[in-house]
N, CA, C and O of each residue as an XYZ file, in Angstrom:
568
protein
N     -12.480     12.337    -23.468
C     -13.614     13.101    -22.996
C     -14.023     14.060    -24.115
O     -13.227     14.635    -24.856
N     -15.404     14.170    -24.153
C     -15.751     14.961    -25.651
C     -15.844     16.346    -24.651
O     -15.893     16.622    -23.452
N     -15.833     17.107    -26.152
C     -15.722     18.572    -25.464
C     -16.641     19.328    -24.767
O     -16.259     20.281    -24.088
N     -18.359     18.876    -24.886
C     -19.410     18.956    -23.717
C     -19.146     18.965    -22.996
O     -19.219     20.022    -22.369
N     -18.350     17.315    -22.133
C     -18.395     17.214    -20.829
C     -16.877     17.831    -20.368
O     -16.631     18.234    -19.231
N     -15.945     17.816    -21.466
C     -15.077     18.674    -20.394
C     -15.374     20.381    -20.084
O     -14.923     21.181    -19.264
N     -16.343     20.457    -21.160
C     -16.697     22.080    -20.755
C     -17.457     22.016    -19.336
O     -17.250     22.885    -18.489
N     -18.332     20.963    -19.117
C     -19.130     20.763    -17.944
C     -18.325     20.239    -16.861
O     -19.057     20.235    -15.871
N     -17.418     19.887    -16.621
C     -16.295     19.592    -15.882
C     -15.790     20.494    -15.298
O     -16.086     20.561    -14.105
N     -14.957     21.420    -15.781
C     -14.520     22.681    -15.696
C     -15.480     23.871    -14.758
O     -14.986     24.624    -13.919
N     -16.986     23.819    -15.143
C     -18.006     24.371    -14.775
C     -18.068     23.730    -13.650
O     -17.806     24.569    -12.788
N     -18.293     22.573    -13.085
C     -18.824     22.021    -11.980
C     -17.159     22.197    -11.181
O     -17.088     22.842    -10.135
N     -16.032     21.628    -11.729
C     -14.675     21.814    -10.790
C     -14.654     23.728    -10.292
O     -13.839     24.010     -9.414
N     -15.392     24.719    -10.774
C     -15.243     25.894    -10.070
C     -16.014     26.561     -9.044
O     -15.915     27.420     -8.168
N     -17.168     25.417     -9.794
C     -18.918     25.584     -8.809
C     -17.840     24.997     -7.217
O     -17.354     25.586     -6.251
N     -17.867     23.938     -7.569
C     -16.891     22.990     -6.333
C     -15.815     23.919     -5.559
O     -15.811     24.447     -4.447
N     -15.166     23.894     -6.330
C     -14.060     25.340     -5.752
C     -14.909     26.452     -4.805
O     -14.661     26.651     -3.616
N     -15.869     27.074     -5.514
C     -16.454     27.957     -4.285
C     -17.870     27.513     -3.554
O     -18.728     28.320     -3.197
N     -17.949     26.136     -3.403
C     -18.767     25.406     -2.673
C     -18.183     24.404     -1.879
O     -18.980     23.618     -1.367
N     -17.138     24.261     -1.680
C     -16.518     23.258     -0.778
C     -15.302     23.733     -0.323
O     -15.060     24.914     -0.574
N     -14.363     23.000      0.372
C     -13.194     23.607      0.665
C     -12.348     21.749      0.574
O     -12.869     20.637      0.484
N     -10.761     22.232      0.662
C     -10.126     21.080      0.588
C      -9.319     21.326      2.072
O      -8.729     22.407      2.079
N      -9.195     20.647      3.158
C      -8.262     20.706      4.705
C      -7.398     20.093      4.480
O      -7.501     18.970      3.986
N      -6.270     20.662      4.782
C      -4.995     19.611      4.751
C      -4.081     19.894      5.814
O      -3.565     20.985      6.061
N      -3.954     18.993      6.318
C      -3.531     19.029      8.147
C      -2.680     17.719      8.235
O      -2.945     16.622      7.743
N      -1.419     18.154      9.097
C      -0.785     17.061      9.294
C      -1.239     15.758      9.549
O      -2.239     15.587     10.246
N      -0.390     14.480      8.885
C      -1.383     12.787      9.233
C      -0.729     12.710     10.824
O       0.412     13.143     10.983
N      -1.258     12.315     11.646
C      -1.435     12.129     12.819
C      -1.380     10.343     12.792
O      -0.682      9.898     13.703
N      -1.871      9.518     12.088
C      -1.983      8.293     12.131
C      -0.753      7.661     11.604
O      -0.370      7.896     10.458
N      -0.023      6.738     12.537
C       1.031      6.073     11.834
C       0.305      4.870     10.989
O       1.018      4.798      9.988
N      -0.539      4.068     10.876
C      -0.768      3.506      9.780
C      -1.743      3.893      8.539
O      -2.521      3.172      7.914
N      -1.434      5.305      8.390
C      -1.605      6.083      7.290
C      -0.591      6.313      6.185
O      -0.669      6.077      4.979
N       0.476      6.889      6.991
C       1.745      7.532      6.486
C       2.676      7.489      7.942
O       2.418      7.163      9.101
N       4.157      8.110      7.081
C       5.106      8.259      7.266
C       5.082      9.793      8.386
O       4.278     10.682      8.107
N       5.748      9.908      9.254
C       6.079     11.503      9.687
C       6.421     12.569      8.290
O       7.254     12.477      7.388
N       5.706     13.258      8.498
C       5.730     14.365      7.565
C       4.793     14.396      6.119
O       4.896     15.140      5.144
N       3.938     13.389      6.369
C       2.813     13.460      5.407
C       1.744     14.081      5.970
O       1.677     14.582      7.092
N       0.934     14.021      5.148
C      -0.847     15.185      4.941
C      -2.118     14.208      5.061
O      -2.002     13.137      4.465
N      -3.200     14.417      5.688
C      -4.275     13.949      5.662
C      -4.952     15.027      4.582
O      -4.299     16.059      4.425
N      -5.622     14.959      4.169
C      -6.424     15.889      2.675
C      -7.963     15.781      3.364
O      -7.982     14.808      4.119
N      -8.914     16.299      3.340
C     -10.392     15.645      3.346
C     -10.798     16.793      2.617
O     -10.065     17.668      2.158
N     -12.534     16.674      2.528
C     -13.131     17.688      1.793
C     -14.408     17.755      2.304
O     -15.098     16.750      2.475
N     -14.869     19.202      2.631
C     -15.971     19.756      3.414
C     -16.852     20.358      1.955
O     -16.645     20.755      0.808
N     -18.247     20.028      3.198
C     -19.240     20.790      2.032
C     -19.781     19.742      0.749
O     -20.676     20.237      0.063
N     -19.551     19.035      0.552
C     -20.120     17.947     -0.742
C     -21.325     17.801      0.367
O     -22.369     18.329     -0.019
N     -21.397     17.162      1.732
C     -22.586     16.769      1.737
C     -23.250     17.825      2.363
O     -24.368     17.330      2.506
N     -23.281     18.414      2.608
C     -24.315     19.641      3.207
C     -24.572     20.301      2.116
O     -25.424     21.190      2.094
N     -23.995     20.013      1.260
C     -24.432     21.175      0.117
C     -25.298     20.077     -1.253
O     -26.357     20.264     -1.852
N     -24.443     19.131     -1.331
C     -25.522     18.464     -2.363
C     -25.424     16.929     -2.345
O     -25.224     16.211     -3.324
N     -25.615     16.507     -0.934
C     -25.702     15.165     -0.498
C     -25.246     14.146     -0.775
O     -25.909     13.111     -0.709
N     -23.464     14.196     -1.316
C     -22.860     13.491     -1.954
C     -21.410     13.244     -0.823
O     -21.030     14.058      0.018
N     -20.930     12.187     -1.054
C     -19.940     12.014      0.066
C     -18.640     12.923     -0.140
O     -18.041     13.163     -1.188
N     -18.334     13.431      1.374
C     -16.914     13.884      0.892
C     -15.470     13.200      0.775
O     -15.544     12.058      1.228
N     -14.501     13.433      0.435
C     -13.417     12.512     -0.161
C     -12.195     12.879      1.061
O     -11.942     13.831      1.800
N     -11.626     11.524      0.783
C     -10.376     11.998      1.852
C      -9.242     11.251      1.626
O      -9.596     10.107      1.338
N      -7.603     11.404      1.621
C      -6.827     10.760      1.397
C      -5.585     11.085      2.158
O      -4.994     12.163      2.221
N      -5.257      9.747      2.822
C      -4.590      9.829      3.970
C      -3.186      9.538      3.329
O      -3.074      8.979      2.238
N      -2.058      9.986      4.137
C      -0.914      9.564      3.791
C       0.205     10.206      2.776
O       1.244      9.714      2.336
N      -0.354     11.395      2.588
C       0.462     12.740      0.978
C       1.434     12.986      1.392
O       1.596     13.371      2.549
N       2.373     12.824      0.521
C       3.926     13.228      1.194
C       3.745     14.883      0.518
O       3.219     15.047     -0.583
N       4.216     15.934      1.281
C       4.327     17.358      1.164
C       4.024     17.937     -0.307
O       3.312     18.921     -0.508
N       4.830     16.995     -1.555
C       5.631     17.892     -2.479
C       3.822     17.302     -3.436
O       3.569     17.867     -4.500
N       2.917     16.337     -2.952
C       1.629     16.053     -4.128
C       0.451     16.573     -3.255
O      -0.634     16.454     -3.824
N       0.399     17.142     -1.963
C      -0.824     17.955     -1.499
C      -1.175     19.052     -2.732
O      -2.401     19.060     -2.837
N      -0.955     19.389     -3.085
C      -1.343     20.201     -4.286
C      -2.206     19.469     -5.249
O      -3.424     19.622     -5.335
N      -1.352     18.516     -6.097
C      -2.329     17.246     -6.804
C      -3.194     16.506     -6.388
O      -4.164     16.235     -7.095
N      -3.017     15.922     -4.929
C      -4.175     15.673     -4.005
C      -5.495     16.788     -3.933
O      -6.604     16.626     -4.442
N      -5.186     17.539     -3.424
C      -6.531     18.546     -3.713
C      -6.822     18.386     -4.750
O      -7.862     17.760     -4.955
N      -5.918     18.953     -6.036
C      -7.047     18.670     -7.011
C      -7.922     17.756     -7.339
O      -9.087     17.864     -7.722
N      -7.004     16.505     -7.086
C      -7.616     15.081     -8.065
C      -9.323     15.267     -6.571
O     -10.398     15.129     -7.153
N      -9.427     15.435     -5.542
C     -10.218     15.548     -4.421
C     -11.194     15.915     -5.344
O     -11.995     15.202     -5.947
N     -10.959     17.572     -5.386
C     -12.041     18.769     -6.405
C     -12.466     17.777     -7.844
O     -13.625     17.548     -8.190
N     -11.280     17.298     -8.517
C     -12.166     16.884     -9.554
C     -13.155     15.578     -9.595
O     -13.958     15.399    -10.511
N     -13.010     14.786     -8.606
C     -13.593     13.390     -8.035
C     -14.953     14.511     -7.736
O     -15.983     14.538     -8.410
N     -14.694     15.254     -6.745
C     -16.249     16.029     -6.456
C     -17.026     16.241     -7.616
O     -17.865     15.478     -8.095
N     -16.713     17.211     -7.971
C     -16.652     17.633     -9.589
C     -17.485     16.681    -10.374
O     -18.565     17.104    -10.786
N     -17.104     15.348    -10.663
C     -17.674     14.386    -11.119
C     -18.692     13.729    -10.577
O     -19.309     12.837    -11.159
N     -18.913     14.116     -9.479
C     -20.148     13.361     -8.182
C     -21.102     14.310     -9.043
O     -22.211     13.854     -9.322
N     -20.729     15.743     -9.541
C     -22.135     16.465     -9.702
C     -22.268     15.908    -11.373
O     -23.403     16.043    -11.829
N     -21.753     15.605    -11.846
C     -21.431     15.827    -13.576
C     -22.494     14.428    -13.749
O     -23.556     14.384    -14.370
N     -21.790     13.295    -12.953
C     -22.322     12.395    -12.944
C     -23.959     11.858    -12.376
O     -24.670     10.905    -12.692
N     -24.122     13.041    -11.353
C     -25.187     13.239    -10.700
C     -25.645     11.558    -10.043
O     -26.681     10.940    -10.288
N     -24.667     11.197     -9.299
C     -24.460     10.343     -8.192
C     -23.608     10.298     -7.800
O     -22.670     10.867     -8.358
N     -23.401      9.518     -6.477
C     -22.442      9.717     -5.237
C     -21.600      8.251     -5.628
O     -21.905      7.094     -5.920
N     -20.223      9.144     -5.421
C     -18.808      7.515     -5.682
C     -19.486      6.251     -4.378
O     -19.990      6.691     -3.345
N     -19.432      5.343     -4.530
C     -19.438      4.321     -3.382
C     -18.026      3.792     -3.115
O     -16.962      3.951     -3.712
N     -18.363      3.132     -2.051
C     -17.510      2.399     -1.109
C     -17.068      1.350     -1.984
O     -18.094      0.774     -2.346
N     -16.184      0.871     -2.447
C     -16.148     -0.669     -3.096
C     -15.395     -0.345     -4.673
O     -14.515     -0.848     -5.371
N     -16.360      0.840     -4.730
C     -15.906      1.351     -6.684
C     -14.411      1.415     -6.765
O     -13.718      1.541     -5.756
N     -13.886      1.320     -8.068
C     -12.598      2.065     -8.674
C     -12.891      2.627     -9.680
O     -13.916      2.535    -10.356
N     -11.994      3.232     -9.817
C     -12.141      4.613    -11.547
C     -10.337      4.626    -11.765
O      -9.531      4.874    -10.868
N      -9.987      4.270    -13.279
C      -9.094      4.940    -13.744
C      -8.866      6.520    -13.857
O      -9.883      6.935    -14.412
N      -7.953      7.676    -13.575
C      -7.490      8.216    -13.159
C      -6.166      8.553    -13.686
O      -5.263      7.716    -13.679
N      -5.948     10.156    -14.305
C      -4.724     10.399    -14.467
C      -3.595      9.993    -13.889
O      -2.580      9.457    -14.334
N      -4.096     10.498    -12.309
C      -2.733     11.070    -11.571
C      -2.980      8.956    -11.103
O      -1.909      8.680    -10.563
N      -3.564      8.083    -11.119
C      -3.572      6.399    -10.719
C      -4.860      5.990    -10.933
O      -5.811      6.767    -11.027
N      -4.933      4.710    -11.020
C      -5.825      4.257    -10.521
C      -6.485      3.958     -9.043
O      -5.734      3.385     -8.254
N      -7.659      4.247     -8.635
C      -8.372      4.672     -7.765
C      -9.186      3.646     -6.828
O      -9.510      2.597     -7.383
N      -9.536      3.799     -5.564
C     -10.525      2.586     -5.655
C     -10.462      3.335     -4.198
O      -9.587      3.919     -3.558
N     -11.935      2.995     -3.996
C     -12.880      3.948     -2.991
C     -13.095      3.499     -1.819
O     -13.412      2.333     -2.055
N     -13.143      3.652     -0.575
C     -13.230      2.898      0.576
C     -14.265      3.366      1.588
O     -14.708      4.431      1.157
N     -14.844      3.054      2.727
C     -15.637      3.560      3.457
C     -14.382      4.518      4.322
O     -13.189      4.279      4.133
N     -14.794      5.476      5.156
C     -13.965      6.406      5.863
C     -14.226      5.599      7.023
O     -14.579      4.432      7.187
N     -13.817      7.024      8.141
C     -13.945      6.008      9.800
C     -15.135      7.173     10.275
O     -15.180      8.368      9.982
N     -16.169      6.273     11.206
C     -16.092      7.343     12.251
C     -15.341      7.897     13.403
O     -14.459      7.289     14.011
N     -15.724      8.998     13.635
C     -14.254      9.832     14.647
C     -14.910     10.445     15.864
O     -14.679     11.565     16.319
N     -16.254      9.030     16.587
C     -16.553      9.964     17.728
C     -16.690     10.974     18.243
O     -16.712     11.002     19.473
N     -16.860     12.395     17.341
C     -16.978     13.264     17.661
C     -15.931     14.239     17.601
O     -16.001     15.366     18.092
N     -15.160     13.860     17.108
C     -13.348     14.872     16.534
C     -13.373     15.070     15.223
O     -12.489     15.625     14.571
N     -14.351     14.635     14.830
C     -14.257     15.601     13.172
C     -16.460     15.352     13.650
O     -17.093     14.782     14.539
N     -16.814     16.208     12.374
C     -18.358     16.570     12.794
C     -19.221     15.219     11.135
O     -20.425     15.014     10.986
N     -18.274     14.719     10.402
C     -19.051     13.432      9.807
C     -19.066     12.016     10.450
O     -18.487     11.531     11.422
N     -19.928     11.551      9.556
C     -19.991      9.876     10.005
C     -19.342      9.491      9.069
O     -19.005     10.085      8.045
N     -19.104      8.205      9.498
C     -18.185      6.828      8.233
C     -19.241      7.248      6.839
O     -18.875      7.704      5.755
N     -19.933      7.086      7.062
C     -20.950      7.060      5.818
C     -20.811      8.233      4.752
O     -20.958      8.048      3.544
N     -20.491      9.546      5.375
C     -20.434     10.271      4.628
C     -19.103     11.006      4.557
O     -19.031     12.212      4.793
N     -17.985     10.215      4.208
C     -16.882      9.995      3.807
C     -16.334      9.129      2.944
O     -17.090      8.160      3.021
N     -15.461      8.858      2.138
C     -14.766      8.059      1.353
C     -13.349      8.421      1.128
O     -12.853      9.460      0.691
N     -12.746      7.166      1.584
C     -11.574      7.322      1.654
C     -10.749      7.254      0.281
O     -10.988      6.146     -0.199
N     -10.133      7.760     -0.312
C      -9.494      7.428     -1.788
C      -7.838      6.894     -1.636
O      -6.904      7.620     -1.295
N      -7.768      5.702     -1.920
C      -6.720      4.273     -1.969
C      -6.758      4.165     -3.251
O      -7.682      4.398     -4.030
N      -4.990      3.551     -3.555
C      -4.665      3.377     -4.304
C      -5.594      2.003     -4.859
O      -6.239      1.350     -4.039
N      -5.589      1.685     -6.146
C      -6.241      0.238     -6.486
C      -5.207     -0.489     -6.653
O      -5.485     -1.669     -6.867
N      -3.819     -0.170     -6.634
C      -2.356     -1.107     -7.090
C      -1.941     -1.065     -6.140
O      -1.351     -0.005     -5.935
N      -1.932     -2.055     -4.986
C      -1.369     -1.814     -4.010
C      -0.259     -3.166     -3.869
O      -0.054     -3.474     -2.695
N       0.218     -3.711     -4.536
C       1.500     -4.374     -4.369
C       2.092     -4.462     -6.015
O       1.509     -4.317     -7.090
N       3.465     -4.756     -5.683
C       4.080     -5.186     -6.950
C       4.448     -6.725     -7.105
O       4.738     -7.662     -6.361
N       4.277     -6.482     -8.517
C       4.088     -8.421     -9.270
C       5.104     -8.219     -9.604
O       5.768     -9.221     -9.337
N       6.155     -6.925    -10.414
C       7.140     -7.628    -10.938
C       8.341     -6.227    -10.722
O       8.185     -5.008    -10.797
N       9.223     -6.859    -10.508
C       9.996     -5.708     -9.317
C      11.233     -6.178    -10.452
O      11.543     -7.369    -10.459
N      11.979     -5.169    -11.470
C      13.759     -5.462    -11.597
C      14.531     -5.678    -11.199
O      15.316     -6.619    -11.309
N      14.468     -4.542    -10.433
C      15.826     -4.507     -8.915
C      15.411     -5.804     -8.342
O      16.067     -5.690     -7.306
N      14.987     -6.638     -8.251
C      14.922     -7.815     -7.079
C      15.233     -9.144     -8.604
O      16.150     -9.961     -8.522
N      14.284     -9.081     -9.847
C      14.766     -9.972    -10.576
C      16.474    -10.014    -11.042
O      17.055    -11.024    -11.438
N      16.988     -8.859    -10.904
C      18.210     -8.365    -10.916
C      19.335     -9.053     -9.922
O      20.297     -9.762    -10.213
N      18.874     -8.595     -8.675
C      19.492     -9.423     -7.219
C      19.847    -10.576     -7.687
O      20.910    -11.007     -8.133
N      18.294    -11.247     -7.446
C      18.369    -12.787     -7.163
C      18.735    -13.308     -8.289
O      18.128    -14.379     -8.298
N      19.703    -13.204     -9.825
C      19.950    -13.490    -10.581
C      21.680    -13.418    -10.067
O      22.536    -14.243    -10.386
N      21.914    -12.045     -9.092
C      23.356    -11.648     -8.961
C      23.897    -10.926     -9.570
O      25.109    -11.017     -9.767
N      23.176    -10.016    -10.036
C      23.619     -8.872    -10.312
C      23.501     -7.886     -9.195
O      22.686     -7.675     -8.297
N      24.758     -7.305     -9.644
C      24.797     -6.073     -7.957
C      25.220     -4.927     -9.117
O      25.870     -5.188    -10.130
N      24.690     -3.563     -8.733
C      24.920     -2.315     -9.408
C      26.190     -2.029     -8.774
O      26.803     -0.999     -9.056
């Protein structure tokens, strides 16, 4: 990243900071997560500058912290970029690679629609090549 846009980065991740907020509330959904993980979402992207807000289900305790951020800086980039992430996209990503999903609607228990949500999923979601198992099935035992 050249040093423009991370100066403009920085600028828009604080604009964001005191224009949005990040909620993080216990996951309630078992095919989210585990007992004792975090739902994350983020208020204010669209009432404020018509861009979807972000949400990521499933944070185990000790990365709600990194979750918010990577949230703020995904926002962050909605303005930098001056368009809205879609449904379908992926983006490489420090903390992973990324890949964007439609949210749900919630009948009336949260105040958005599917539409103006996006869910943030991993883009690696299985493993091709596992040690411990090429290990096993060779017969090796630790």
């Amino acid at each position: 990243m050249n040093e423009n846009l991370e100066k403009l980065m920085d600028e828009k991740i604080k604009e964001i900071r005191q224009t949005t907020s990040v909620i993080i509330t216990p996951e309630y959904e078992d095919k989210f997560g585990i007992k004792g993980t975090f739902y994350l979402y983020s208020t204010g992207m669209k009432d404020n500058y018509d861009k979807p807000d972000l949400e990521i289900r499933g944070v185990p305790g000790m990365f709600q912290h990194v979750a918010a951020g990577t949230i703020n800086e995904l926002n962050a980039y909605q303005l930098v970029a001056d368009r809205p992430l879609l449904a379908g996209e992926s983006m490489q990503h420090p903390n992973g690679d990324i890949k964007f999903e439609q949210g749900d609607d919630w009948e009336g228990a949260y105040e958005w629609k599917a539409e103006d949500m996006l869910r943030l999923t991993s883009f690696l979601t299985d493993v091709t090549h596992c040690e411990a198992c090429e290990c096993h099935d060779c017969g090796i035992t630790p």
